[in-house]
C-alpha positions in Angstrom: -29.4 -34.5 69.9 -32.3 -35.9 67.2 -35.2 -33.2 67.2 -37.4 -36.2 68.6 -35.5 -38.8 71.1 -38.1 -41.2 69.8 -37.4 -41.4 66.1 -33.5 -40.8 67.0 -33.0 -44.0 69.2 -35.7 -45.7 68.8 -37.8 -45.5 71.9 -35.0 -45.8 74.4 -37.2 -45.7 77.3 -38.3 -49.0 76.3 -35.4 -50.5 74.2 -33.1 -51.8 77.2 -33.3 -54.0 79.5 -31.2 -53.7 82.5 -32.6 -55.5 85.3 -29.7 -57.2 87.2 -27.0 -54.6 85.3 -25.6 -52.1 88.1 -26.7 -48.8 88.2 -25.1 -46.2 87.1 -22.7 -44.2 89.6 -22.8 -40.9 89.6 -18.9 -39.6 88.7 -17.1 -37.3 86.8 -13.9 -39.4 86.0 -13.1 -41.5 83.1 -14.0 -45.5 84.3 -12.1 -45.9 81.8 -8.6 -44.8 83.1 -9.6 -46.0 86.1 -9.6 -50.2 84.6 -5.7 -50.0 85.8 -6.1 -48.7 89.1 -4.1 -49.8 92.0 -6.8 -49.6 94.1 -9.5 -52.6 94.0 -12.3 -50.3 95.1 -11.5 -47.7 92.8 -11.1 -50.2 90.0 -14.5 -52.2 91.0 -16.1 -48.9 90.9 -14.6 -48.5 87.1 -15.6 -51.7 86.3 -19.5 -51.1 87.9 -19.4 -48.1 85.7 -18.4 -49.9 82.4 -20.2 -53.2 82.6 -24.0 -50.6 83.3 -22.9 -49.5 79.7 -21.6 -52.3 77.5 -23.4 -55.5 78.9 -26.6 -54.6 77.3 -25.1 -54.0 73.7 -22.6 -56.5 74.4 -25.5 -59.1 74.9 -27.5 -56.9 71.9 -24.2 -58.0 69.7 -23.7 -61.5 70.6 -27.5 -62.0 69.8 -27.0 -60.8 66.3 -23.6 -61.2 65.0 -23.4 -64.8 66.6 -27.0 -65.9 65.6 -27.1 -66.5 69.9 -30.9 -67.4 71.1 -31.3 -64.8 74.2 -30.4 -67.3 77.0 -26.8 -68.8 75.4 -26.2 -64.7 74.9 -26.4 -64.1 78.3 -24.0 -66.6 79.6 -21.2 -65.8 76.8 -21.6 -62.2 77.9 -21.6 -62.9 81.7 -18.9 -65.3 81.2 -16.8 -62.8 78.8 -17.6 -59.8 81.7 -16.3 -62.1 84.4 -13.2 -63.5 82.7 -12.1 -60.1 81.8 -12.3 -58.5 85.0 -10.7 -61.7 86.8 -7.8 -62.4 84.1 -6.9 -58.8 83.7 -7.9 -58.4 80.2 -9.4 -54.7 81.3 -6.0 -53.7 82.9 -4.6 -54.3 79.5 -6.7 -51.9 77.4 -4.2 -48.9 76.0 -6.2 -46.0 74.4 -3.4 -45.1 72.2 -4.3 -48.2 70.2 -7.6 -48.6 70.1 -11.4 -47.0 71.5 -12.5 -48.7 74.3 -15.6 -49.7 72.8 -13.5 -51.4 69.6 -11.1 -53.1 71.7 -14.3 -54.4 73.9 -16.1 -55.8 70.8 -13.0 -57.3 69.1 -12.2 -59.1 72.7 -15.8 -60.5 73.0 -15.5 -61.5 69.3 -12.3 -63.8 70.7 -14.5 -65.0 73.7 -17.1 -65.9 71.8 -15.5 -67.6 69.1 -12.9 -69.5 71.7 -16.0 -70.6 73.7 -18.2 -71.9 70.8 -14.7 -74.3 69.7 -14.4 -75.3 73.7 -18.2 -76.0 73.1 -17.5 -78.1 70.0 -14.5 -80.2 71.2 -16.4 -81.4 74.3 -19.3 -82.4 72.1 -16.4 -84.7 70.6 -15.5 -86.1 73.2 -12.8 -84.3 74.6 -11.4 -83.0 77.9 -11.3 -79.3 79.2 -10.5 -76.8 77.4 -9.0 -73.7 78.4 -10.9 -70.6 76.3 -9.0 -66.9 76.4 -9.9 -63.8 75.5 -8.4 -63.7 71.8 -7.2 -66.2 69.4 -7.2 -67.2 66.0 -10.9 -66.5 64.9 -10.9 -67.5 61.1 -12.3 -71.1 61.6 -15.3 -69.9 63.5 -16.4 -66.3 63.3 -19.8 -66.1 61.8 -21.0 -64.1 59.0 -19.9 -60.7 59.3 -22.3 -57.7 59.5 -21.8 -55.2 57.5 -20.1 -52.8 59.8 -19.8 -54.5 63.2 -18.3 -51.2 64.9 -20.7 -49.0 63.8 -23.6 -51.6 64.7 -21.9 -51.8 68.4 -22.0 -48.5 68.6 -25.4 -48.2 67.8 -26.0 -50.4 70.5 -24.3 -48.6 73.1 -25.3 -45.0 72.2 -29.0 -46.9 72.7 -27.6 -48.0 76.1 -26.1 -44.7 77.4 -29.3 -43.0 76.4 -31.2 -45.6 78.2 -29.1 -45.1 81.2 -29.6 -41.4 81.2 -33.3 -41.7 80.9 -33.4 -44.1 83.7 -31.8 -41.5 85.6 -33.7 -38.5 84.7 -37.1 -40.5 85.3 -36.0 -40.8 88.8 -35.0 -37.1 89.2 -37.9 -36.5 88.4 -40.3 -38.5 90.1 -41.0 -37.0 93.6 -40.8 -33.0 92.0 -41.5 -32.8 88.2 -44.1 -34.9 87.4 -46.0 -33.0 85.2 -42.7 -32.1 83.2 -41.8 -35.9 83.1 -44.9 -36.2 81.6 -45.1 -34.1 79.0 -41.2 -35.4 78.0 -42.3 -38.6 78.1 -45.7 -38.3 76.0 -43.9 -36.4 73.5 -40.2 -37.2 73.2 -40.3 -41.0 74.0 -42.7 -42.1 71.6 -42.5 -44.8 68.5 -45.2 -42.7 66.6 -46.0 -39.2 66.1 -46.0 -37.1 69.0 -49.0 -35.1 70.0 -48.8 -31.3 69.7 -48.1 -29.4 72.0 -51.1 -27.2 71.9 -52.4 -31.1 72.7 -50.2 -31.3 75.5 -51.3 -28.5 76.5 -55.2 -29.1 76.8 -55.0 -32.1 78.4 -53.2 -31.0 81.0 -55.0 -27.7 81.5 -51.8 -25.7 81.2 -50.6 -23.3 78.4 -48.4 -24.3 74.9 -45.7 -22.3 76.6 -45.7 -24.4 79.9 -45.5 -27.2 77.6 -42.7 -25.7 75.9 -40.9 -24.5 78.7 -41.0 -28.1 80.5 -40.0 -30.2 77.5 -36.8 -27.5 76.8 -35.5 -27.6 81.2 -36.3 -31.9 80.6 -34.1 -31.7 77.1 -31.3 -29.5 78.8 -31.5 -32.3 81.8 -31.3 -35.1 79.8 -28.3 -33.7 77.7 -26.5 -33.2 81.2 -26.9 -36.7 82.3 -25.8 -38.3 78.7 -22.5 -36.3 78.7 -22.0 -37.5 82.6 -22.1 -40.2 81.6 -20.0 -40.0 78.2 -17.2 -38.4 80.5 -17.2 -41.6 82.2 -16.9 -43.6 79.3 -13.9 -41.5 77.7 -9.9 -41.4 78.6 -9.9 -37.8 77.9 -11.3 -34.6 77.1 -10.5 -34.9 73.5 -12.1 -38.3 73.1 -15.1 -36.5 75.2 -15.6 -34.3 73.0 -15.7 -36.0 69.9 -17.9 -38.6 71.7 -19.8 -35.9 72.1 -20.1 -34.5 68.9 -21.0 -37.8 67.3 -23.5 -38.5 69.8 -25.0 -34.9 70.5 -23.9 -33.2 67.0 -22.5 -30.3 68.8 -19.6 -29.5 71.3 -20.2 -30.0 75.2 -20.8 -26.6 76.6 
């Protein structure tokens, strides 16, 4: 994990916003493997689990690579969400072939590009048009960024450290205030962090309280992330590569 979560993703606490995105269920198997359950609970429960971590890049990505002003993003990404769990398009995913997260960008790519020609042909004058998930994109994908996996990924590690964040804030609340504090004074800041000899003084407690606090919040904070990577993963070995791109280091 970056030295300072601040610098490293940019001031999570405030980058995403996830009002009206599920929360976050607690769970320690893959969502992922679960898309194909026979079970609709079990598979709504998947889907809950997925759509907490990619609708917020998903929208991020739509905004950029499609030039979408924030209100036409939001209804491609609700629309592309809602098609894909209704048509199946989530049962279809196979790991062997693809990461989730690649197969999930290159399908919204197809949504997107499908919808904006439906858009078009209506505009002429014609009838309904049925839009799918993927398609011949040539004639209408826009101006590629430089590395559109890597930027979605960006995205989503922003997300999942969001998500995590959310989650130890609440943890916290009601027992380790002063520890929440301290981590969010010094960790989850744009600019440079106070001291911790400045920590310290203002709230009358020693540097190695102050230490002490920020290393048990860092330690939580890991926990939650990689709960939440394990989730997001169809296997150990993805996990812990996920892991290691994410975290730099192996899951303990």
């Amino acid at each position: 994990m970056a030295a300072r979560l601040g610098k490293g993703i940019d001031a999570i606490g405030t980058h995403a916003n996830l009002s009206g995105v599920n929360r976050f269920p607690t769970t320690r198997r893959s969502a992922v493997a679960a898309l194909g359950a026979v079970g609709s609970q079990e598979r709504e429960r998947a889907w809950t689990v997925l759509v907490a971590a990619y609708y917020p890049p998903a929208r991020a990505y739509v905004s950029r690579r499609w030039n979408a002003d924030p209100d036409e993003a939001e209804d491609l990404v609700q629309g592309f969400f809602a098609s894909a769990y209704e048509h199946g398009f989530i049962a279809r995913f196979d790991h062997r072939k693809a990461r989730f997260r690649t197969w999930l960008r290159v399908g919204l790519d197809g949504w997107v590009a499908n919808a904006r020609r439906s858009t078009a042909r209506l505009k002429r004058g014609g009838g309904a048009v049925h839009v799918p998930l993927d398609g011949d994109l040539a004639e209408v994908l826009p101006a590629a960024l430089e590395d559109p996996d890597a930027w979605f990924e960006r995205e989503w590690a922003r997300t999942l450290f969001a998500l995590a964040v959310d989650a130890l804030r609440e943890r916290y609340a009601a027992r380790h205030g002063l520890r929440l504090r301290l981590f969010e004074r010094h960790d989850l800041v744009e600019d440079e962090a106070p001291s911790y000899r400045t920590l310290a003084e203002a709230e009358g407690i020693a540097v190695t309280d102050v230490t002490n606090h920020l290393a048990a919040a860092r330690r939580d904070l890991r926990a939650l992330v990689l709960e939440r990577l394990r989730a997001l993963t169809v296997d150990d070995e993805e996990f812990r590569a996920e892991a290691r791109r994410l975290l730099g280091a192996d899951p303990a």
